[in-house]
C-alpha positions as CSV (number, residue, x, y, z in Angstrom):
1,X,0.0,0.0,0.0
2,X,1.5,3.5,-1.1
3,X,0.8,6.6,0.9
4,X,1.6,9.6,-0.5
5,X,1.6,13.1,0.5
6,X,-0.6,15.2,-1.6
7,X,0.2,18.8,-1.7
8,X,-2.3,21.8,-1.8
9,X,-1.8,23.8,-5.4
10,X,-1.5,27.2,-4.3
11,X,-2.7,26.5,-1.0
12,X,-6.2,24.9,-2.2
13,X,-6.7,21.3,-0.6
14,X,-9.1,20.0,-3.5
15,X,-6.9,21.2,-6.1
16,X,-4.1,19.4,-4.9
17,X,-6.3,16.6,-4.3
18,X,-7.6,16.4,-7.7
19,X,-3.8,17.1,-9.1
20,X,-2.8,14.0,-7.5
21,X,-6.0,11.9,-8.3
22,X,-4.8,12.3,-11.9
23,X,-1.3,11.5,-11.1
24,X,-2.5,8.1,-10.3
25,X,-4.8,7.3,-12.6
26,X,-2.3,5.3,-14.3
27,X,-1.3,2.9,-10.9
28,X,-0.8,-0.6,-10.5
29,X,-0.7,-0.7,-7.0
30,X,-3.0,0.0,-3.7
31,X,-2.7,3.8,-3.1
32,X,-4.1,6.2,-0.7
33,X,-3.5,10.0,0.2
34,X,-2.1,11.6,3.4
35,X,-3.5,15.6,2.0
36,X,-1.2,18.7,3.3
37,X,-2.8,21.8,4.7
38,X,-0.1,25.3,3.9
39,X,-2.1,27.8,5.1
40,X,-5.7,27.7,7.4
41,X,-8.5,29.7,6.3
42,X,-12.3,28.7,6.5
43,X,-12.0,26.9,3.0
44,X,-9.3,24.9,4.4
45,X,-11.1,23.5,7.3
46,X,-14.5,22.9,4.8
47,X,-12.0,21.0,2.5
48,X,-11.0,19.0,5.0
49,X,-14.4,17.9,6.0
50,X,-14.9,16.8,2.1
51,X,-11.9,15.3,1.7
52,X,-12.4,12.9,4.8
53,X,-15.8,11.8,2.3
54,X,-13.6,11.2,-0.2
55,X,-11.5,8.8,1.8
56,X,-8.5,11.1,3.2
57,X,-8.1,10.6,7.1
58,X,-4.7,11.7,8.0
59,X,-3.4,15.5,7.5
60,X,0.0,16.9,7.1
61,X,1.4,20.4,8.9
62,X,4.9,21.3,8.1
63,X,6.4,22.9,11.1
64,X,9.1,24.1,8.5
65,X,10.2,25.4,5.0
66,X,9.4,29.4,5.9
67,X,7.5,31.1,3.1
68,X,6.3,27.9,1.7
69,X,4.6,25.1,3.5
70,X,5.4,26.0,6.9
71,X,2.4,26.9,9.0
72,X,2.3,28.8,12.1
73,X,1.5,27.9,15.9
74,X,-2.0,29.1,15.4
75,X,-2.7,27.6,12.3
76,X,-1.5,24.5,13.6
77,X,-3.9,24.6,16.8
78,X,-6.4,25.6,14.3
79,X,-5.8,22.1,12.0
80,X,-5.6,19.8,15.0
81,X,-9.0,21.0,16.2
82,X,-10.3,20.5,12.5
83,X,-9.0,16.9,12.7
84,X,-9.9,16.4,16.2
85,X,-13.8,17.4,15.0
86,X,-13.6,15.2,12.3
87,X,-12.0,11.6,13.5
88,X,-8.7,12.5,11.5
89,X,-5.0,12.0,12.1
90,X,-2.9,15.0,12.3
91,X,0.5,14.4,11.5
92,X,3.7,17.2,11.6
93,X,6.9,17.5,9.7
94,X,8.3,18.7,12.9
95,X,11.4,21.3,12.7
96,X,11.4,24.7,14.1
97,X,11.3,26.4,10.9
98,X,12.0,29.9,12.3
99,X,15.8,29.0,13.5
100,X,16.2,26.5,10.5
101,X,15.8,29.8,8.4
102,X,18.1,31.4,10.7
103,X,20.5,28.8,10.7
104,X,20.6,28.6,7.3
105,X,21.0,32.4,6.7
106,X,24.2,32.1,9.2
107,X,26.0,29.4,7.5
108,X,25.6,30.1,4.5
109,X,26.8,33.8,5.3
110,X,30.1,32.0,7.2
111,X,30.6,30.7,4.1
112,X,29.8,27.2,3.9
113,X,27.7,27.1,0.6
114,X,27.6,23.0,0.2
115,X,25.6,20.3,1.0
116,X,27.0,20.2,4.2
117,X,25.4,23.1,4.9
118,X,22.0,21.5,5.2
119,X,23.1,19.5,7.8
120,X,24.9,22.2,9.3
121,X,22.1,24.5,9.5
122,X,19.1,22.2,10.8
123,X,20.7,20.7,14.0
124,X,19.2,17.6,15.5
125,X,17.9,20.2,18.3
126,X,15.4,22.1,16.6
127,X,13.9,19.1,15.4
128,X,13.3,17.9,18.9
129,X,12.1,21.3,19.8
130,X,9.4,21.4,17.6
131,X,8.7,17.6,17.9
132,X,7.7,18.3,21.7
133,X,5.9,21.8,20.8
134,X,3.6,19.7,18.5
135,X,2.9,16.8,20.8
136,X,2.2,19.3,23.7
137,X,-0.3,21.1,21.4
138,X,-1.6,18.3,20.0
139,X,-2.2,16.9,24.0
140,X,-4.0,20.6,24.3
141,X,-6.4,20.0,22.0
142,X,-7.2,16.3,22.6
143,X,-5.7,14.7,19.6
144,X,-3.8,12.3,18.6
145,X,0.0,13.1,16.7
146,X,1.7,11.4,14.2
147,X,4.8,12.2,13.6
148,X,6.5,11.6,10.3
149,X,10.4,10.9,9.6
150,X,11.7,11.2,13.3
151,X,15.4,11.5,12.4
152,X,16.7,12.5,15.8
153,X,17.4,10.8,19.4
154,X,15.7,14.5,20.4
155,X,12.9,14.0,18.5
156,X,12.5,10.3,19.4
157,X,12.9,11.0,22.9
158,X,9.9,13.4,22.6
159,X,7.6,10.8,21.4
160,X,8.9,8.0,24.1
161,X,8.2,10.5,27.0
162,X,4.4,11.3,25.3
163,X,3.7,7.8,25.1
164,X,4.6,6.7,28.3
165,X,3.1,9.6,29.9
166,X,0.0,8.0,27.8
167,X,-0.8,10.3,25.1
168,X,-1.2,9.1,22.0
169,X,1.7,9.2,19.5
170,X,3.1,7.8,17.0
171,X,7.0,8.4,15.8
172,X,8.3,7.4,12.3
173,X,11.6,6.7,11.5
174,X,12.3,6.5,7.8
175,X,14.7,4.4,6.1
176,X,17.3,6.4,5.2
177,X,17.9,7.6,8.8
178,X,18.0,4.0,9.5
179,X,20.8,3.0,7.0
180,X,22.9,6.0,6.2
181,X,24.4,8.8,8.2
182,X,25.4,12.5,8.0
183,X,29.1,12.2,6.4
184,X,27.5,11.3,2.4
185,X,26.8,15.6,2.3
186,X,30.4,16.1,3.2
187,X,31.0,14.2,0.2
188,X,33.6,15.6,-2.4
189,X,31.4,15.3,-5.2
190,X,28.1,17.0,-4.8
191,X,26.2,14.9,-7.0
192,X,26.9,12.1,-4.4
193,X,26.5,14.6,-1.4
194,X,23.1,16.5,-2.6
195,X,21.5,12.9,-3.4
196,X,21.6,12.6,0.9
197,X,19.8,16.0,1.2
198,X,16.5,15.3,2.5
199,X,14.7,17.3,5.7
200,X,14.9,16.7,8.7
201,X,18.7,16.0,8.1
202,X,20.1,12.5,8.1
203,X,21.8,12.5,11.4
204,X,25.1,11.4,12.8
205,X,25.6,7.1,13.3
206,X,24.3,7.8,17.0
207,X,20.8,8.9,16.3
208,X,20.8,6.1,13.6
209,X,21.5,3.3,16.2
210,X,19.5,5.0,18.6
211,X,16.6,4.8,16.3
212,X,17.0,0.9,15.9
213,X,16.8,0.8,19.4
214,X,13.6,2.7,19.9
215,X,12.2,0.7,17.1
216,X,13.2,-2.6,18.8
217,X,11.6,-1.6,22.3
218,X,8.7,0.0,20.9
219,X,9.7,3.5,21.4
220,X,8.8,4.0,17.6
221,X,6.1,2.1,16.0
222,X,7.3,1.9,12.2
223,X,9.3,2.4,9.0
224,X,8.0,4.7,6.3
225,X,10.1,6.4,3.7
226,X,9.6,9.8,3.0
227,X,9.8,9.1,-0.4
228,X,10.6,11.9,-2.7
229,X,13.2,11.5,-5.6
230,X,14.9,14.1,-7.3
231,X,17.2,13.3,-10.5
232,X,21.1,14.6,-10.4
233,X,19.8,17.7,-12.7
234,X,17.3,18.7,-10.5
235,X,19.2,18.6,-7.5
236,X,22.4,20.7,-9.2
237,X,20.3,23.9,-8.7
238,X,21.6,23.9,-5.3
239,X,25.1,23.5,-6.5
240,X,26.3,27.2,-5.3
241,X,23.6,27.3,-2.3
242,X,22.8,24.4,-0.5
243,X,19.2,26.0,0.8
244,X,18.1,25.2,-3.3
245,X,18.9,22.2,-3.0
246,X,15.5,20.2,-3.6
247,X,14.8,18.2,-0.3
248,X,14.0,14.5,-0.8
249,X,15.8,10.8,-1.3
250,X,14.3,7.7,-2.2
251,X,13.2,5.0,-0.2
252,X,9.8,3.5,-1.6
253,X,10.6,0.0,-3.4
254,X,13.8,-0.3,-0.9
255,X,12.0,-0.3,2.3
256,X,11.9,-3.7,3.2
257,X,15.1,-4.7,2.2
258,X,16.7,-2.2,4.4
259,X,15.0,-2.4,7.4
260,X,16.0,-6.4,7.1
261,X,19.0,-5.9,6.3
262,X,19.4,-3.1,8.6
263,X,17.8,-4.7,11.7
264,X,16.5,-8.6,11.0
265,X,20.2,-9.2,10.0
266,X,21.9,-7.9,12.8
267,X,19.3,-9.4,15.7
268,X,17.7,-6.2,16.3
């Protein structure tokens, strides 16, 4: 079954939805649609309400990517209450976009203009920050929080205390934070380097293991994939500013063979 995350076209729910409908016309597998809200306005929360007639039960907030999809504290109360009136799953691409935009402002201004920079600028601690803001918010409201693409012993150790404090979380790690670490964007060559750029960062090999763990104990509850591919071309936009470098790896058809490999193999 493939999930994917739909995205709003210019901030309008059923456009995107439609947009994506007609992406898939052509599949050959089971599909369904997690939907992105960008912005909250009345026609958001109306859209919402037809979308969940139309089959879509889970909603995405990005917590990050300023002046794009990123939507505010308010907005995000506002969505969670949406979902909470309608039986739907919030979920939160959780980074504190504000000092990611910061951070990325200052290193790129110290000079630091390669893929490295993404990693640079987007420490493992704003991704916990915002990780606990939402889970708090979403325990406000009465809702339940899933969080996508926990990349971070900070973020993960957000979601453990939530759960056993027994609110009702879920954290997903993602393959590639499972299998590879930080040092591919320090790579020489920036094809190699920019492939790894995806957000939240891939972390250093201690969140990695530290993710197998949580997933072993049941700290995290499953493997997804983020999935979002970008060719070499696309991806050399960014080549003199790491900020333009699209976000996204791959992941789909190699889920199952990594998390084997990754932890059946090794006994975890």
């Amino acid at each position: 079954m493939h999930i994917d995350f739909a995205l709003p076209v210019n901030h309008d729910l059923m456009a995107g939805f439609r947009a994506w409908q007609a992406k898939a016309e052509l599949a050959c597998a089971d599909y369904g649609f997690h939907m992105a809200v960008t912005k909250w306005a009345a026609q958001a929360a109306e859209d919402m309400g037809r979308l969940v007639q139309q089959g879509i039960n889970s909603f995405k907030f990005f917590m990050a990517y300023k002046g794009a999809l990123m939507v505010s504290d308010e907005e995000l109360l506002q969505g969670f209450m949406r979902c909470r009136q309608l039986g739907a799953l919030p979920q939160v691409h959780a980074e504190n976009g504000e000092a990611v935009a910061l951070g990325q402002q200052l290193v790129f201004n110290a000079g630091v203009t390669g893929p490295e920079g993404h990693a640079l600028s987007r420490p493992a601690a704003l991704e916990g920050e915002a990780t606990g803001r939402a889970i708090r918010l979403a325990g406000f409201v009465g809702v339940p929080l899933y969080v996508v693409h926990v990349m971070s012993i900070d973020a993960s150790e957000e979601v453990a205390r939530a759960r056993a404090s027994g609110q009702r979380v879920i954290g997903e790690p993602v393959a590639s934070g499972l299998a590879l670490d930080e040092s591919a964007m320090w790579d020489a060559n920036f094809t190699r380097a920019a492939a790894a750029v995806m957000s939240p960062p891939i972390r250093g090999k201690q969140h990695s293991a530290a993710l197998k763990r949580a997933l072993a104990g049941g700290l995290l509850q499953l493997v997804a994939t983020d999935h979002a591919v970008f060719n070499s071309s696309q991806k050399a936009v960014g080549q003199r500013d790491f900020r333009l470098i699209p976000n996204g790896v791959n992941g789909l058809e190699e889920r199952m063979h990594v998390v084997w490999q990754e932890l059946v193999v090794p006994g975890e």
